[in-house]
C-alpha positions as CSV (number, residue, x, y, z in Angstrom):
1,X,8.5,0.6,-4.3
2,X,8.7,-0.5,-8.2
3,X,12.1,-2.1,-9.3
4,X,13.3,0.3,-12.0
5,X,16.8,-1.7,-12.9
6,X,19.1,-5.0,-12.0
7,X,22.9,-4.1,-11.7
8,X,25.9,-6.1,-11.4
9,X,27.9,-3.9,-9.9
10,X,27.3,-2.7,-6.1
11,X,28.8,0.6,-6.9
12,X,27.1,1.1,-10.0
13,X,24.2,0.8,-8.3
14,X,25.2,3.0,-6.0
15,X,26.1,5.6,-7.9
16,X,22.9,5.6,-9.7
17,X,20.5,5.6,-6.6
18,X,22.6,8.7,-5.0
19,X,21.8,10.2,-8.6
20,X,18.0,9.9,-8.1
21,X,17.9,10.8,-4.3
22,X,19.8,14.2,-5.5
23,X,16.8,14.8,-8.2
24,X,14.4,14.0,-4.7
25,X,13.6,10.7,-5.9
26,X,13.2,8.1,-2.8
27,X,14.9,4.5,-3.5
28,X,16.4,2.0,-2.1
29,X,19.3,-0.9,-3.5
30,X,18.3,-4.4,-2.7
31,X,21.0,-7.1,-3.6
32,X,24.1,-8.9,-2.4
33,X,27.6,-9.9,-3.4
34,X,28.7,-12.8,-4.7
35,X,30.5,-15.2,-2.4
36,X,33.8,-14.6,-4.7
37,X,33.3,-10.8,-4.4
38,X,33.8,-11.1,-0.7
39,X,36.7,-13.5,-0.8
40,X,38.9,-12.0,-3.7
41,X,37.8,-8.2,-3.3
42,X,35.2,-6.7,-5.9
43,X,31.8,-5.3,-6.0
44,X,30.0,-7.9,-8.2
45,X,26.3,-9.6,-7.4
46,X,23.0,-9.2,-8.2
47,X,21.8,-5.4,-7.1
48,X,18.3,-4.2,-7.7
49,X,17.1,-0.6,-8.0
50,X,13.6,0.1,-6.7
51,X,11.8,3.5,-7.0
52,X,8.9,5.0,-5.3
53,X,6.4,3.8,-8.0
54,X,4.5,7.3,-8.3
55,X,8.1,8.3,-9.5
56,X,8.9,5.4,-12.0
57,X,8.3,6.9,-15.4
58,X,10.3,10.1,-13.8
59,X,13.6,8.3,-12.7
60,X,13.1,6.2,-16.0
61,X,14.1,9.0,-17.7
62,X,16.9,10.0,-15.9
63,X,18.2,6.5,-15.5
64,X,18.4,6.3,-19.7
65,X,19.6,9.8,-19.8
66,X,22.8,8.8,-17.8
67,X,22.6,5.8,-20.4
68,X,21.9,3.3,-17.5
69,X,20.4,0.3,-18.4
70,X,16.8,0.2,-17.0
71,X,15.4,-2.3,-18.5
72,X,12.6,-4.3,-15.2
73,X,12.6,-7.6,-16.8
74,X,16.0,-7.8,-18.3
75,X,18.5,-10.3,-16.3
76,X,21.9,-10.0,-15.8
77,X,23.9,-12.2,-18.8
78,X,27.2,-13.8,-17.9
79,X,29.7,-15.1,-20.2
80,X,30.1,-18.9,-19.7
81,X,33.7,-18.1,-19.2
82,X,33.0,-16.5,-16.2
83,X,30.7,-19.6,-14.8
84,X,34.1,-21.8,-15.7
85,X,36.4,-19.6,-13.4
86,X,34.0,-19.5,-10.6
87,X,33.8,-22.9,-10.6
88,X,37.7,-23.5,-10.8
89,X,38.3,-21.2,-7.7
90,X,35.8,-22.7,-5.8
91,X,37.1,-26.3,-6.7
92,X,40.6,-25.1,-5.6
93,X,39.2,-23.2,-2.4
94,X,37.2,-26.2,-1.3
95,X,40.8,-28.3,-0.8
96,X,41.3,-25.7,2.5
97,X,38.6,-23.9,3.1
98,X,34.2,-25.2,3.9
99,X,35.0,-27.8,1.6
100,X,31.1,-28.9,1.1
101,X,30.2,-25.1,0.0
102,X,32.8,-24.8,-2.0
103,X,32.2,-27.9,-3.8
104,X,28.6,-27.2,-4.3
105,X,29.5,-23.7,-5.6
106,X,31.8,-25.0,-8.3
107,X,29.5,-27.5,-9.3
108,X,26.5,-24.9,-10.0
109,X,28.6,-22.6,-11.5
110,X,29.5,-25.7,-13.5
111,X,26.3,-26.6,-14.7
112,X,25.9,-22.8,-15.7
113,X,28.8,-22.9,-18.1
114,X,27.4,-26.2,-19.3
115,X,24.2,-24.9,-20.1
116,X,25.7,-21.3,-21.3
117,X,28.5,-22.7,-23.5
118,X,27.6,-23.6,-26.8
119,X,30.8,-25.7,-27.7
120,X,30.6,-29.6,-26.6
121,X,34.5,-29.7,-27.1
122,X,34.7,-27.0,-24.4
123,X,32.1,-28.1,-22.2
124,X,33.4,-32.1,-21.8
125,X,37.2,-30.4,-20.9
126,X,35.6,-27.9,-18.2
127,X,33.8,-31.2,-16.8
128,X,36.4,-33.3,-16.5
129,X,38.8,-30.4,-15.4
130,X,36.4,-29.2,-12.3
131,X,35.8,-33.0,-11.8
132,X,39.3,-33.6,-11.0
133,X,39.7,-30.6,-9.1
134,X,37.5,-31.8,-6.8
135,X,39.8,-35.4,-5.8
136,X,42.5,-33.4,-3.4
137,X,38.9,-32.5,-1.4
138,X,37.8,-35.9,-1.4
139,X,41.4,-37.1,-0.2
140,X,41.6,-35.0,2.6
141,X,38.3,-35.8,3.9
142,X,39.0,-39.0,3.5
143,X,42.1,-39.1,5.4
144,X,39.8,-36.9,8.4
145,X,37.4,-39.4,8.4
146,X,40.2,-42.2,8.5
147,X,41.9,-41.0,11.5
148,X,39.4,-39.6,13.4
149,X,37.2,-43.0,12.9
């Protein structure tokens, strides 16, 4: 199997694969969802299209026909926008819920928005914002530790 295109979308994917098995081209989807996806509802990860590599060049075609991106070595481009609201859910979500996932989530979707957004203005608020969202974590714990020490 040859990957053939890189979705976003799970249903998109979808869609496209069901598409090729019709025209009696064999593929599969690789890929998951993002953590988000699963716990506010959506279809959005990282899904990869893989063909049978004797019909690559033939579900090429049909791919760009349906005007599909299928482009093997092109990544998936987020805004940084999205990078700073994944890490602001994450922050709030890790004040009730796995708070040392959720904290380590925020803070890598953090770093992408630092290294994705080209204003410095923007980039020191989004710190310090996240930053502080992550004291009401560090409280609770604290006060768990404290009485269960």
């Amino acid at each position: 199997m040859k990957l053939i295109s890189k979705f976003s979308s799970q249903l998109e994917a979808q869609i496209v694969s069901q598409s090729l098995i019709a025209r009696g081209i064999r593929c599969e989807v690789h890929g998951a969802k993002e953590y988000s996806s699963f716990v506010v509802g959506g279809d959005l990860g990282s899904f990869e299209l893989f063909v049978e590599e004797d019909k690559y060049n033939e579900a090429f075609e049909i791919i760009r026909a349906q005007r599909v991106t299928a482009a093997p070595t092109e990544q998936i481009h987020h805004e940084p926008k999205s990078y700073l609201k994944k890490a602001v859910i994450f922050s709030l979500l890790a004040a009730v819920m796995i708070p040392v996932v959720f904290n380590y989530v925020a803070f890598v979707n953090l770093k992408a928005y630092l290294t994705t957004e080209p204003n410095p203005g923007k980039r020191i608020w989004a710190f310090i914002f996240v930053l502080l969202l992550q004291i009401p974590t560090i409280l609770i714990l604290g006060l768990i530790i404290k009485n269960y020490a």
